[in-house]
VOBA-1610 file (N, C-alpha, C; in pm, whole numbers, padded with zeros to 5 digits, always signed):
BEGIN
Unk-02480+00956+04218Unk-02395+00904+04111Unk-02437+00762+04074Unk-02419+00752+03912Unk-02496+00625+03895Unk-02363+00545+03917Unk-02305+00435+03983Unk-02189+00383+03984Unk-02114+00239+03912Unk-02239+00269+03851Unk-02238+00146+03739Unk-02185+00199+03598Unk-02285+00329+03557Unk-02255+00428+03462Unk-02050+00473+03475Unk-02063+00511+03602Unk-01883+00576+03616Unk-01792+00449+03580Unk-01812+00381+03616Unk-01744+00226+03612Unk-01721+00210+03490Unk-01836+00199+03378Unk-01808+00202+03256Unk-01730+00306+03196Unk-01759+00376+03192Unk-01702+00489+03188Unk-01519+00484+03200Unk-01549+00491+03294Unk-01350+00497+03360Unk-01314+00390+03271Unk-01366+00282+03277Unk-01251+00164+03184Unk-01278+00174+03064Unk-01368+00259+03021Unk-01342+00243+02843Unk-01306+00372+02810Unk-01247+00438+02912Unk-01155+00590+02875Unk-01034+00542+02862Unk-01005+00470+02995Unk-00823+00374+03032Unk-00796+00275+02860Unk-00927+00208+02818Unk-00887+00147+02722Unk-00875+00242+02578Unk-00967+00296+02591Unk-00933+00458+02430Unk-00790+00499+02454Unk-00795+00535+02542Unk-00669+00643+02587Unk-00544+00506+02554Unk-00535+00409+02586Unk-00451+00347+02564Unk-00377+00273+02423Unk-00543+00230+02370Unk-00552+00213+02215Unk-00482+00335+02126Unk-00553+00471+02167Unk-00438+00559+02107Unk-00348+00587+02120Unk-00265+00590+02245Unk-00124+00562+02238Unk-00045+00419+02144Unk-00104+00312+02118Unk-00042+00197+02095Unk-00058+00297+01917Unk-00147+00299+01904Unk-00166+00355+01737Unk-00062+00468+01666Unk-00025+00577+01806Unk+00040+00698+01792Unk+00183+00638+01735Unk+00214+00526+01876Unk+00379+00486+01895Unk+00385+00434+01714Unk+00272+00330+01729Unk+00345+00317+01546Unk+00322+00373+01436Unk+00265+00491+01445Unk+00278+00584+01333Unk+00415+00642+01364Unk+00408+00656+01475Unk+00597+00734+01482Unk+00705+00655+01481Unk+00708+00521+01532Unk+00841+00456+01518Unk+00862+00350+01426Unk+00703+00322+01380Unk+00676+00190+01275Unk+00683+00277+01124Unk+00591+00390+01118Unk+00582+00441+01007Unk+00665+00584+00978Unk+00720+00612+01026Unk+00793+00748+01081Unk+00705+00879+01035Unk+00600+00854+01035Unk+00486+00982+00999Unk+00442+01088+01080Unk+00500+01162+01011Unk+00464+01298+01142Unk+00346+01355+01113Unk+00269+01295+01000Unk+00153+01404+01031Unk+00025+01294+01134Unk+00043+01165+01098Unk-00075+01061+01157Unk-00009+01096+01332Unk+00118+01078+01364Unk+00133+01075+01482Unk+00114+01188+01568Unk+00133+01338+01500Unk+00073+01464+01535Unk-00103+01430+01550Unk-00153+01348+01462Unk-00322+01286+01482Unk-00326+01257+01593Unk-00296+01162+01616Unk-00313+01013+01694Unk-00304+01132+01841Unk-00166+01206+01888Unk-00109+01288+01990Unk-00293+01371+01992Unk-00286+01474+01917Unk-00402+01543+01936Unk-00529+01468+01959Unk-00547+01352+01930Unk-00654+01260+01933Unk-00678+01261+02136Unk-00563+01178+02172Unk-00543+01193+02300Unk-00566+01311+02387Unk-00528+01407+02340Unk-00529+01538+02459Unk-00722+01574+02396Unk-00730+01517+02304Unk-00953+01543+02294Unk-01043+01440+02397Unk-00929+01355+02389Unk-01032+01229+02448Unk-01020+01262+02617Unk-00898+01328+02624Unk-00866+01370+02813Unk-00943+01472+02785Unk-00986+01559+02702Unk-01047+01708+02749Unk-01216+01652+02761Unk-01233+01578+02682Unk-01353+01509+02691Unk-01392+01436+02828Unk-01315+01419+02880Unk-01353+01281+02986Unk-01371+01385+03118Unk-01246+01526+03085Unk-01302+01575+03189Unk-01398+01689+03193Unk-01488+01644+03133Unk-01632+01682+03143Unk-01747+01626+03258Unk-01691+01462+03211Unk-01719+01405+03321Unk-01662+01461+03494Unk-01672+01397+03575Unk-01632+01451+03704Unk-01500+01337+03730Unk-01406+01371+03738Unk-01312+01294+03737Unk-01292+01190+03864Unk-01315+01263+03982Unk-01347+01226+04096Unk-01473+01106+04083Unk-01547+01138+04011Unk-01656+01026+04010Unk-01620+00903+03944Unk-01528+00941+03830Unk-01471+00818+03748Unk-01368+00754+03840Unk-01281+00797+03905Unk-01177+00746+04027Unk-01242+00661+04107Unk-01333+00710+04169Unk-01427+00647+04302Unk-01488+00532+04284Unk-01538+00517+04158Unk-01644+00449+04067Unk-01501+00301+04032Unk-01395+00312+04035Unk-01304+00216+03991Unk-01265+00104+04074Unk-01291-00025+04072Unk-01291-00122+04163Unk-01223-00254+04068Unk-01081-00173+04034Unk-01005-00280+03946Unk-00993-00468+04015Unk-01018-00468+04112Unk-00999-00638+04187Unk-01117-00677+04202Unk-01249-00591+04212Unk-01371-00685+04177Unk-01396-00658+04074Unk-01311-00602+03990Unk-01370-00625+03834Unk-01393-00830+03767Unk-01541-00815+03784Unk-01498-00976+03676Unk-01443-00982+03564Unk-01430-00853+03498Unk-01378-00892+03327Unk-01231-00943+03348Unk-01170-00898+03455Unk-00994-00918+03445Unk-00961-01031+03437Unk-01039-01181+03500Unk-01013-01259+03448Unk-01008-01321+03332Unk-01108-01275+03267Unk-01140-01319+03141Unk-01065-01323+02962Unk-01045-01378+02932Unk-00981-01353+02742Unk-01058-01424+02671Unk-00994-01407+02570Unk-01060-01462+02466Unk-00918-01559+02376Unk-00949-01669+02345Unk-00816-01739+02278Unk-00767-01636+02171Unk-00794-01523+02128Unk-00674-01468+02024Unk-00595-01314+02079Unk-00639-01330+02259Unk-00616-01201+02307Unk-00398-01223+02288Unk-00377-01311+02287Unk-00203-01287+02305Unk-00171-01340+02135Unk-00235-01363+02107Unk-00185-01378+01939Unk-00156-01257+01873Unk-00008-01212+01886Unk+00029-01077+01815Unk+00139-01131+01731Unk+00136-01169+01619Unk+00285-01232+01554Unk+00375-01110+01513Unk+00298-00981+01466Unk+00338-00895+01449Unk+00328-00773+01480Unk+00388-00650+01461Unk+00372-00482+01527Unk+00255-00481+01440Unk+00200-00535+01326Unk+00123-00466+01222Unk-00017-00538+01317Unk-00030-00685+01371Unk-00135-00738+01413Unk-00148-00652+01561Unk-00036-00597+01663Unk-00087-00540+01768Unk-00117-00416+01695Unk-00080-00336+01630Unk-00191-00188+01574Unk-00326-00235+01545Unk-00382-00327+01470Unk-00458-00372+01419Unk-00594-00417+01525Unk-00490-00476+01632Unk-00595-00480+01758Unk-00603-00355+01828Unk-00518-00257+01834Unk-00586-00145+01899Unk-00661-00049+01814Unk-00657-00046+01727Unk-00731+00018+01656Unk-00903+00002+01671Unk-00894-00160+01670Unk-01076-00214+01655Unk-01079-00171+01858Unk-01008-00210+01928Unk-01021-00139+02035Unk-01040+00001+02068Unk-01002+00090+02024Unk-01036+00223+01998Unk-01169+00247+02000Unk-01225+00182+01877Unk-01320+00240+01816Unk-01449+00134+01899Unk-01462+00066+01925Unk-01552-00015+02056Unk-01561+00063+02186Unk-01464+00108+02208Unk-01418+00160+02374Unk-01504+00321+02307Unk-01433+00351+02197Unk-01539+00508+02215Unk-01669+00491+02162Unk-01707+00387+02099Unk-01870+00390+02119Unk-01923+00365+02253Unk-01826+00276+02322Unk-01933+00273+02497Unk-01949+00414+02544Unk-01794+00506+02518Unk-01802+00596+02607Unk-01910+00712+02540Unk-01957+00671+02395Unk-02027+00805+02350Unk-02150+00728+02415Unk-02205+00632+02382Unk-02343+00587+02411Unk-02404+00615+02556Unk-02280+00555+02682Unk-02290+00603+02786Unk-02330+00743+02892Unk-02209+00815+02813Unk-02192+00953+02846Unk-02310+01024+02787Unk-02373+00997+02690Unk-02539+01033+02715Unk-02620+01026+02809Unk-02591+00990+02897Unk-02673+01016+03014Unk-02634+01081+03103Unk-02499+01146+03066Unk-02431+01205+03210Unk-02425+01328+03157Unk-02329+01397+02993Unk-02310+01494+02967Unk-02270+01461+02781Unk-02390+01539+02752Unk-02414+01536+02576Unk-02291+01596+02542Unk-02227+01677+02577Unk-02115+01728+02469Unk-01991+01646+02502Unk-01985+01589+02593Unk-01848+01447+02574Unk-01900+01381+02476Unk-02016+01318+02446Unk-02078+01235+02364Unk-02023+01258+02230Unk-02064+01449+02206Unk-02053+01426+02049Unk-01873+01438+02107Unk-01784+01421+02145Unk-01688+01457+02139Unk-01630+01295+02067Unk-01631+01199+02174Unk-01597+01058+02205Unk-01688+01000+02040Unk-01791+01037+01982Unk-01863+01004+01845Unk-01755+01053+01755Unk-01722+01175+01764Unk-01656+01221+01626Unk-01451+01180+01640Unk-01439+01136+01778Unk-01332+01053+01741Unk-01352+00937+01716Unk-01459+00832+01705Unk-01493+00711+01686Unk-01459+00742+01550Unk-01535+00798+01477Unk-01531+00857+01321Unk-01426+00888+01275Unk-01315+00920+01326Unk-01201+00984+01285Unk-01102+00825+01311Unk-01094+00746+01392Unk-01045+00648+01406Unk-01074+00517+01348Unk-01182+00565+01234Unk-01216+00452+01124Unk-01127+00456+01010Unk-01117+00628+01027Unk-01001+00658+00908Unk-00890+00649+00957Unk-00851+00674+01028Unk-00714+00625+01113Unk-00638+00450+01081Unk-00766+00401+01102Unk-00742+00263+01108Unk-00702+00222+00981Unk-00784+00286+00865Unk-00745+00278+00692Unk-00599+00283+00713Unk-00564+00398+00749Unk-00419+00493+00694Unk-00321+00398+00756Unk-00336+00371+00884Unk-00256+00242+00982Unk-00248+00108+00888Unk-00303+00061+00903Unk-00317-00095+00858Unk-00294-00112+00700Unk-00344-00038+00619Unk-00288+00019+00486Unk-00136+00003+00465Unk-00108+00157+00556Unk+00055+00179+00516Unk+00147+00036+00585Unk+00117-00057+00730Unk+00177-00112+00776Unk+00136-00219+00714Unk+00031-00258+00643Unk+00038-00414+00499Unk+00122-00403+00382Unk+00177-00243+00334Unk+00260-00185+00237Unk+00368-00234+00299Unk+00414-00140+00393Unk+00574-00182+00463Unk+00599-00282+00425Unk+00468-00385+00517Unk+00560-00491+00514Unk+00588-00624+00376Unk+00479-00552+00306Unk+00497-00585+00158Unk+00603-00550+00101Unk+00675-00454+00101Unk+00778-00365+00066Unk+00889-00473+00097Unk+00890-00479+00217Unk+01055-00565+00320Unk+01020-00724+00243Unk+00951-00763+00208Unk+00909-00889+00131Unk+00946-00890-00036Unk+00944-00754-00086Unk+00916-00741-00197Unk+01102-00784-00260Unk+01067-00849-00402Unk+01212-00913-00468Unk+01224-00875-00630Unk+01108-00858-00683Unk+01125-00815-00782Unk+01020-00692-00892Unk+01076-00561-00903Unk+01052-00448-00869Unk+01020-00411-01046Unk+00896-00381-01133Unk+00921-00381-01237Unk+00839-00220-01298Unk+00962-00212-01392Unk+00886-00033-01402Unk+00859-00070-01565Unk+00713+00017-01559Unk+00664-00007-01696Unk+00659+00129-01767Unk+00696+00124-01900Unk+00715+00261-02007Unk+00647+00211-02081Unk+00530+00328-02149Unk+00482+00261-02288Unk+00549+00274-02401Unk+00634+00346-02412Unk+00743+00378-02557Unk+00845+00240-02564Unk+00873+00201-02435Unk+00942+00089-02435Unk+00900-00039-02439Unk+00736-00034-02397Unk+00703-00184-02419Unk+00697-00174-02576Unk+00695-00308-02631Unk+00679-00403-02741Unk+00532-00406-02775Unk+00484-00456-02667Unk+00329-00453-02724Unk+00235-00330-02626Unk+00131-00334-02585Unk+00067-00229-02546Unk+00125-00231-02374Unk+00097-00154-02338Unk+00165-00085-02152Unk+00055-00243-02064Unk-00062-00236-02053Unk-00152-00293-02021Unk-00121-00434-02020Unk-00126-00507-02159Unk-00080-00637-02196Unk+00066-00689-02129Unk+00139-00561-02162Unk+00299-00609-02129Unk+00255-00644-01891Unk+00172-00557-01868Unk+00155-00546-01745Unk+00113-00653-01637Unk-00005-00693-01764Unk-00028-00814-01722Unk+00005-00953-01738Unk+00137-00950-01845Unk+00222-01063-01838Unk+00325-01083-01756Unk+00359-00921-01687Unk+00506-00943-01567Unk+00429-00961-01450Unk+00251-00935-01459Unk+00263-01003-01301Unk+00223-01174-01263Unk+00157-01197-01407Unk+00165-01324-01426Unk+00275-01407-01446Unk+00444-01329-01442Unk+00594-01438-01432Unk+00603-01386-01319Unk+00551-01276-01241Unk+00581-01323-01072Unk+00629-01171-01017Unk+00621-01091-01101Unk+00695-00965-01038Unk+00590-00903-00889Unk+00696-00901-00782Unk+00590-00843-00678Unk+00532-00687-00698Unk+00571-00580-00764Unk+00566-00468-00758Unk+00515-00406-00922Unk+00481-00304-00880Unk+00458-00256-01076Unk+00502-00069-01055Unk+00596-00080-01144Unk+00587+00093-01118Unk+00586+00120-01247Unk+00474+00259-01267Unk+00434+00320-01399Unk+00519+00452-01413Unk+00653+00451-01518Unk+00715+00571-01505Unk+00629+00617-01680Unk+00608+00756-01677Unk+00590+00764-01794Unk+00654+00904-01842Unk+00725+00944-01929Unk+00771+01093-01961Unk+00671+01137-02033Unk+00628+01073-02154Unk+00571+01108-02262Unk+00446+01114-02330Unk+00368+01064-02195Unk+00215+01091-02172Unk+00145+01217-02142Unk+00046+01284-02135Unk+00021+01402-02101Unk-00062+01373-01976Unk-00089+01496-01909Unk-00187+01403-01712Unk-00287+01339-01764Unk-00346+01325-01871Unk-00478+01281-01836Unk-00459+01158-01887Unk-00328+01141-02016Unk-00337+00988-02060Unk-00233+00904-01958Unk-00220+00980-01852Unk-00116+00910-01748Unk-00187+00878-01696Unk-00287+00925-01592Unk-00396+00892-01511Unk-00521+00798-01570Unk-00523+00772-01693Unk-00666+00717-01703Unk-00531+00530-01734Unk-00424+00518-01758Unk-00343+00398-01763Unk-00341+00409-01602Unk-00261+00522-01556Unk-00255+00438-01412Unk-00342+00377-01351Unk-00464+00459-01385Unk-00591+00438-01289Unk-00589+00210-01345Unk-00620+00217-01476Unk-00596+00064-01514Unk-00528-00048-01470Unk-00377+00025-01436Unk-00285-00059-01402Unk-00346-00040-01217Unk-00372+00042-01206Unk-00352-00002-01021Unk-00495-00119-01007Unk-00616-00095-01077Unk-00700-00206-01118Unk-00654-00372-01070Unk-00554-00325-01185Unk-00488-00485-01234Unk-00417-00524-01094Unk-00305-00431-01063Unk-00217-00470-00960Unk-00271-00577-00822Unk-00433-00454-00801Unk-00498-00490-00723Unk-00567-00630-00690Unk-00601-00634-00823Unk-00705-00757-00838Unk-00580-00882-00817Unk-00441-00830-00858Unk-00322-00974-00846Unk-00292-00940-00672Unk-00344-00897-00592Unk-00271-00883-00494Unk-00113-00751-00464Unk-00083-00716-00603Unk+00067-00642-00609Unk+00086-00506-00581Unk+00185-00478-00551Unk+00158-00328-00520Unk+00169-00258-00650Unk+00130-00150-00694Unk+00158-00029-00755Unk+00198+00104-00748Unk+00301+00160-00775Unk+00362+00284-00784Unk+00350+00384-00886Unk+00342+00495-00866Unk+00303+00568-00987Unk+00448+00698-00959Unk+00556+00708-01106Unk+00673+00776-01058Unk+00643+00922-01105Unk+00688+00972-01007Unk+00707+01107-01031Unk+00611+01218-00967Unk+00433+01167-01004Unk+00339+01231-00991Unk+00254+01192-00908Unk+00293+01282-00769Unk+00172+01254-00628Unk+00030+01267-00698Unk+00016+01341-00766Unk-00151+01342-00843Unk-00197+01296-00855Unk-00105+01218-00961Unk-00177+01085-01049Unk-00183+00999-00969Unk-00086+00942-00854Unk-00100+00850-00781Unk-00206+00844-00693Unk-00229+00951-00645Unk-00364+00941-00519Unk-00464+00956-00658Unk-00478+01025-00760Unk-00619+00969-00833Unk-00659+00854-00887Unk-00567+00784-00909Unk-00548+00657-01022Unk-00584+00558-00885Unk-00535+00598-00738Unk-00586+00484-00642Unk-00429+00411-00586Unk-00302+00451-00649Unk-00196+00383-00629Unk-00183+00343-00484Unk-00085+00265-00463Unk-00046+00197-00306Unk+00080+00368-00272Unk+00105+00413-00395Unk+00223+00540-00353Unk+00270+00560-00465Unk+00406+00632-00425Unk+00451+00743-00530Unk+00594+00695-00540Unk+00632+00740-00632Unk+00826+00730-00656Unk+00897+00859-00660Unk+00965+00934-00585Unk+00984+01044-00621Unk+01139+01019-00667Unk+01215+01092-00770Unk+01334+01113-00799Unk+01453+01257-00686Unk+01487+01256-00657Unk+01607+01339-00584Unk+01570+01511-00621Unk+01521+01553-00772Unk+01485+01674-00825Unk+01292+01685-00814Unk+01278+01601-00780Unk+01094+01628-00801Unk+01061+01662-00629Unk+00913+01681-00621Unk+00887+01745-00490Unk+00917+01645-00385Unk+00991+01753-00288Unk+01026+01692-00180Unk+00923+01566-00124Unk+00991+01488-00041Unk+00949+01428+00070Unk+00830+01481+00123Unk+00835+01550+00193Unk+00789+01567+00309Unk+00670+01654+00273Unk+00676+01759+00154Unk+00578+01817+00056Unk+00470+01716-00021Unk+00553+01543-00056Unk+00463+01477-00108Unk+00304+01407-00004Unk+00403+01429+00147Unk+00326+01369+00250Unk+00188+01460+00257Unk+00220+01584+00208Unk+00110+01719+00259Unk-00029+01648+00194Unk+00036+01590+00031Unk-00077+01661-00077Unk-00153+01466-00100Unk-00084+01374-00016Unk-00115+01249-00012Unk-00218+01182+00084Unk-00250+01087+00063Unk-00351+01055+00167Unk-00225+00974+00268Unk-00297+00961+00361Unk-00210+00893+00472Unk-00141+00780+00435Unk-00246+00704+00364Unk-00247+00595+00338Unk-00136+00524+00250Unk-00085+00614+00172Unk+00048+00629+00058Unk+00157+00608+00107Unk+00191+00529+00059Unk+00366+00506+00066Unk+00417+00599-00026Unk+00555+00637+00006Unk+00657+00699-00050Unk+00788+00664-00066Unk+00829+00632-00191Unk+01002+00574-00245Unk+01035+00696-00286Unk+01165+00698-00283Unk+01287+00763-00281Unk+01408+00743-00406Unk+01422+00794-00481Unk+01540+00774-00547Unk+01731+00846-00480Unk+01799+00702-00448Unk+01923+00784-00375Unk+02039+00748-00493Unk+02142+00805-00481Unk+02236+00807-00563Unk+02345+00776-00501Unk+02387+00794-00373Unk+02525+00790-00273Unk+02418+00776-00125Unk+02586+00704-00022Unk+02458+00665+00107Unk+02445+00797+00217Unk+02514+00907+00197Unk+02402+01035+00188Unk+02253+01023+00214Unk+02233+00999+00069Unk+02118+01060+00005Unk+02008+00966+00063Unk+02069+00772+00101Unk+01998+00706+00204Unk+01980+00739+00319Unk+02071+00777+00423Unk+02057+00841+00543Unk+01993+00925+00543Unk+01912+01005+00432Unk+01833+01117+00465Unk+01688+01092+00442Unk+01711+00985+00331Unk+01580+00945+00332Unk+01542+00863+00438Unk+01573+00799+00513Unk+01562+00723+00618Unk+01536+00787+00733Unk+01613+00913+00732Unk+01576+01010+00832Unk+01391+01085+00857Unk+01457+01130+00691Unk+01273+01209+00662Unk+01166+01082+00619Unk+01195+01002+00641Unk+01100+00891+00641Unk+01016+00845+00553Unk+01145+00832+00468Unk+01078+00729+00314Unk+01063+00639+00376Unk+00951+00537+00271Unk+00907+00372+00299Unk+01014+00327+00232Unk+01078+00323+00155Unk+01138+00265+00067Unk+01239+00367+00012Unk+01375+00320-00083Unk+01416+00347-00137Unk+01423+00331-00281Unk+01521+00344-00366Unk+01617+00305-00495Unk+01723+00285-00515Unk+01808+00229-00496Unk+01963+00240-00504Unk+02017+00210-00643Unk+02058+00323-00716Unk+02121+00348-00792Unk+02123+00455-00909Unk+02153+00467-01004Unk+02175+00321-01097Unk+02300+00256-01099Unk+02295+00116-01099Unk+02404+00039-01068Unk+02465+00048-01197Unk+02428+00028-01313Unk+02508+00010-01423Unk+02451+00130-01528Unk+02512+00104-01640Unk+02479+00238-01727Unk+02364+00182-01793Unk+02272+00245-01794Unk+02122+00240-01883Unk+02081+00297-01936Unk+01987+00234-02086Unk+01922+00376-02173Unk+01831+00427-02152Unk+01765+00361-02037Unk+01651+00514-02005Unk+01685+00620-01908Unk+01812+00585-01880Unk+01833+00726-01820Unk+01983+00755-01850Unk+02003+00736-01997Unk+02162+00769-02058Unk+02254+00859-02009Unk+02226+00975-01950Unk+02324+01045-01863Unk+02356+00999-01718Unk+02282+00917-01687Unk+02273+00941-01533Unk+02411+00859-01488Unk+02514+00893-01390Unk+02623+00839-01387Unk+02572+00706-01284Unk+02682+00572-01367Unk+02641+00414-01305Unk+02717+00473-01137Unk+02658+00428-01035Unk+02719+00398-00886Unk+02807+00300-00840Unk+02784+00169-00962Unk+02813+00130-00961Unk+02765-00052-00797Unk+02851-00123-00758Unk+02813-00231-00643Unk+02879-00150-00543Unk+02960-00080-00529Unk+02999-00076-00377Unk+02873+00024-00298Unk+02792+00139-00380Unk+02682+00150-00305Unk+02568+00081-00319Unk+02583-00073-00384Unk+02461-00107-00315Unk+02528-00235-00170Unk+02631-00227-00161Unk+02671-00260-00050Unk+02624-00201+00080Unk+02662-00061+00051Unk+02669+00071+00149Unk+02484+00047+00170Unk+02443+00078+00099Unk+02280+00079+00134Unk+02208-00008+00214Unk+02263-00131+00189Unk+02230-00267+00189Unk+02231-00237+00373Unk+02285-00173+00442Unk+02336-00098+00599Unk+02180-00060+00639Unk+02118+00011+00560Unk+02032+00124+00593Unk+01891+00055+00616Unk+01836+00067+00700Unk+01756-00007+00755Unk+01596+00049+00682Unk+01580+00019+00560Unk+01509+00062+00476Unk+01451-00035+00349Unk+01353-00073+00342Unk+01324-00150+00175Unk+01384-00065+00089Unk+01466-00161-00008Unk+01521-00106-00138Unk+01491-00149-00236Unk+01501-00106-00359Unk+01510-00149-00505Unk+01604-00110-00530Unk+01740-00181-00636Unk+01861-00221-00652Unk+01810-00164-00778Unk+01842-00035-00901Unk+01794-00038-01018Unk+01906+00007-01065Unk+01912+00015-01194Unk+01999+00056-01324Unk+02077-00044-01408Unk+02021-00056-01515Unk+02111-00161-01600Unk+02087-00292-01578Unk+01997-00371-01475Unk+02044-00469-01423Unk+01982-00556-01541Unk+02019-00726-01591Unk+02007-00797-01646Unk+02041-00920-01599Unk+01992-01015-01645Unk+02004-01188-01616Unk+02194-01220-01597Unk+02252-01132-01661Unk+02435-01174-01691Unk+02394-01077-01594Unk+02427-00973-01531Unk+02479-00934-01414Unk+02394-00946-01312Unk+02284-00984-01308Unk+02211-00967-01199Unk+02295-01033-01021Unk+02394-01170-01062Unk+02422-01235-00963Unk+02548-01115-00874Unk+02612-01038-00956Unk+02698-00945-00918Unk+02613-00834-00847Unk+02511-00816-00868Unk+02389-00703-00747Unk+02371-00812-00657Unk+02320-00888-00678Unk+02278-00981-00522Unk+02395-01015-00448Unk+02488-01034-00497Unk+02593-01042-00414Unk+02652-00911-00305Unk+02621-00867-00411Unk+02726-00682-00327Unk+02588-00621-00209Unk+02462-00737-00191Unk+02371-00726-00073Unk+02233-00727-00111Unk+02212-00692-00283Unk+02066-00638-00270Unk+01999-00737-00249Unk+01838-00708-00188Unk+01769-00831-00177Unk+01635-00811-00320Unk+01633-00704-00326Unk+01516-00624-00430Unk+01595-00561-00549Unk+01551-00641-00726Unk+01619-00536-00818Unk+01471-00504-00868Unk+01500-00377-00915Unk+01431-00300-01007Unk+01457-00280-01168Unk+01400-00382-01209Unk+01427-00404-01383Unk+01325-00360-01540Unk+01393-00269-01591Unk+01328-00246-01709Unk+01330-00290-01810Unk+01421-00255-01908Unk+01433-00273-02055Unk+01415-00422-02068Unk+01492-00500-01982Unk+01584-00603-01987Unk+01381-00744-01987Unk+01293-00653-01935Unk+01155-00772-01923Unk+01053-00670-02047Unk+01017-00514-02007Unk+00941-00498-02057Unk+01000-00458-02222Unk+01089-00505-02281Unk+01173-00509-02445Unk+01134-00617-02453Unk+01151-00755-02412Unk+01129-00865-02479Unk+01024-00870-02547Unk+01078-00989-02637Unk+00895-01052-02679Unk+00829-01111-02590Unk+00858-01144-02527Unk+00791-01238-02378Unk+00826-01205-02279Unk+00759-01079-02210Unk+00811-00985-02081Unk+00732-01151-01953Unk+00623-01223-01969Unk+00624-01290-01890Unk+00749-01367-01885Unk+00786-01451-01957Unk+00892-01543-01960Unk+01024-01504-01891Unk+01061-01357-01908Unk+01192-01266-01882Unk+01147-01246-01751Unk+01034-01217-01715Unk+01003-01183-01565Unk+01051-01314-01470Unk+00962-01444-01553Unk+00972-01537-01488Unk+01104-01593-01463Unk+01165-01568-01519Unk+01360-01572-01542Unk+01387-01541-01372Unk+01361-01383-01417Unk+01419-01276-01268Unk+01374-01366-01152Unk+01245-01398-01128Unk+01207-01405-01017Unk+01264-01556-01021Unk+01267-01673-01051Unk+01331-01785-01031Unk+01495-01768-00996Unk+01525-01661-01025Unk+01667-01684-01014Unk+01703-01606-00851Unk+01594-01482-00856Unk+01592-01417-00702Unk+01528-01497-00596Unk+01417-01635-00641Unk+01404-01756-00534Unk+01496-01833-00478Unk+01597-01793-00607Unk+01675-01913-00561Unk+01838-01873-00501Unk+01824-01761-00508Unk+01923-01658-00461Unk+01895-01632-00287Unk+01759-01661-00248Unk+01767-01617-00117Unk+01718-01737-00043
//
């Protein structure tokens, strides 16, 4: 037995094996994703079926954790974790280091662990996308204050122009609802606007249509209460996608919270014309919501005269239409919202 070879070996299995557990836990309790954490789970029981290829007994024997020299050793940014998103972030690049030793290594002992420990290296590059992605969204999301949905029938001047004046008064978010486009003139604007969003740093949403959103490149989707489920949008999405929720009563929050939206909608708070039937909820559910341990957008009706009556009844996030993209100066109206939600929190 080479006992230098097992040595390596054993500790960069202990460190894979561990990296993927840290990755699994926050796809399941950080991101509530059942399909990455069903990954991450199966990832683990490949990397144990792999290792015992090796002779397990040899990797045991071969382990001399108190004359290890590395244990003393760090590096100044080994305890710098400010956040759950920076410890995923370090196990992830740990992952994928630890299974190149063990593929490079295990070439000399037994070729088919090799390709085993290679093609999860490969699979944990994409992993790492879908992780660090969705957990820079989140936490963009829990940050996010002012939420702006763009219509082209309703802007004033072109969808594009109006787009790039609300993110220049400050809006963190952009959501593209459109009824009256057909797929392809929806997708070749979204694809534009997520462009733009990008290049400002902002997120983008695309409502209604998982399609358009994963083609156009969006950060995610908006689904309404009648469009495809939840959990159907997760199938046909990349990992990487966030998913909002439209709720109406705190029901309809508790469930999304359950099935594991990123986000919500709460409302509509007041009566509005782009969605003239839809009955106002009125403040006491955005009180009720305000409970639910979820990013929200506060939408319906809201305007500069009522806006202080939503922030009060809890919201921290409104979602505003008519009231920026109608003006003549959707920057100026934006810039309104967001000075007044700075100064509100």
């Amino acid at each position: 037995m080479d006992r230098a070879t097992f040595r390596i070996l054993d500790a960069n299995f202990n460190r894979s094996r561990e990296a993927l557990r840290v990755m699994e836990d926050y796809a399941r309790f950080a991101l509530d994703d059942t399909r990455l954490t069903t990954e991450l789970k199966n990832a683990r029981q490949q990397l144990r079926d792999a290792a015992a290829l090796l002779d397990s007994r040899d990797l045991l024997s071969a382990r001399n954790t108190p004359g290890d020299v590395g244990t003393a050793l760090s590096s100044p940014g080994e305890m710098d974790r400010p956040d759950a998103l920076a410890v995923v972030t370090a196990a992830c690049k740990r992952a994928t280091e630890s299974l190149r030793v063990l593929e490079e290594f295990s070439k000399t002992i037994q070729a088919q662990a090799a390709k085993t420990f290679e093609r999860l290296r490969y699979q944990c590059y994409d992993w790492e996308v879908c992780l660090i992605s969705r957990g820079q969204a989140a936490k963009r999301l829990r940050q996010m204050r002012l939420y702006v949905l763009i219509s082209s029938h309703l802007c004033k001047k072109g969808p594009f122009d109006v787009a790039k004046e609300v993110l220049a008064g400050g809006a963190d978010c952009l959501q593209l609802r459109e009824k009256q486009l057909n797929a392809g003139q929806y997708l070749t604007l979204a694809k534009k606007l997520a462009d733009l969003c990008h290049e400002h740093d902002r997120l983008f949403i695309v409502n209604d249509r998982p399609d358009v959103a994963a083609a156009a490149g969006a950060d995610g989707v908006h689904l309404g209460q009648e469009d495809l489920p939840l959990a159907s949008a997760r199938q046909v999405l990349p990992s990487r996608m966030t998913v909002g929720l439209s709720t109406h009563n705190i029901d309809q929050a508790r469930k999304a919270l359950n099935d594991g939206a990123d986000y919500i909608g709460v409302g509509p708070v007041f009566a509005t014309g782009t969605k003239p039937t839809a009955q106002p909820v009125g403040t006491e559910y955005v009180r009720q919501a305000a409970e639910i341990d979820l990013p929200q957008a506060v939408i319906g009706g809201i305007n500069l005269d009522n806006l202080s009556e939503v922030l009060n009844a809890g919201a921290k996030c409104v979602a505003v239409c008519s009231a920026i993209i109608c003006s003549e100066n959707p920057a100026v109206a934006t810039r309104r919202f967001a000075e007044r939600l700075k100064a509100y929190s």
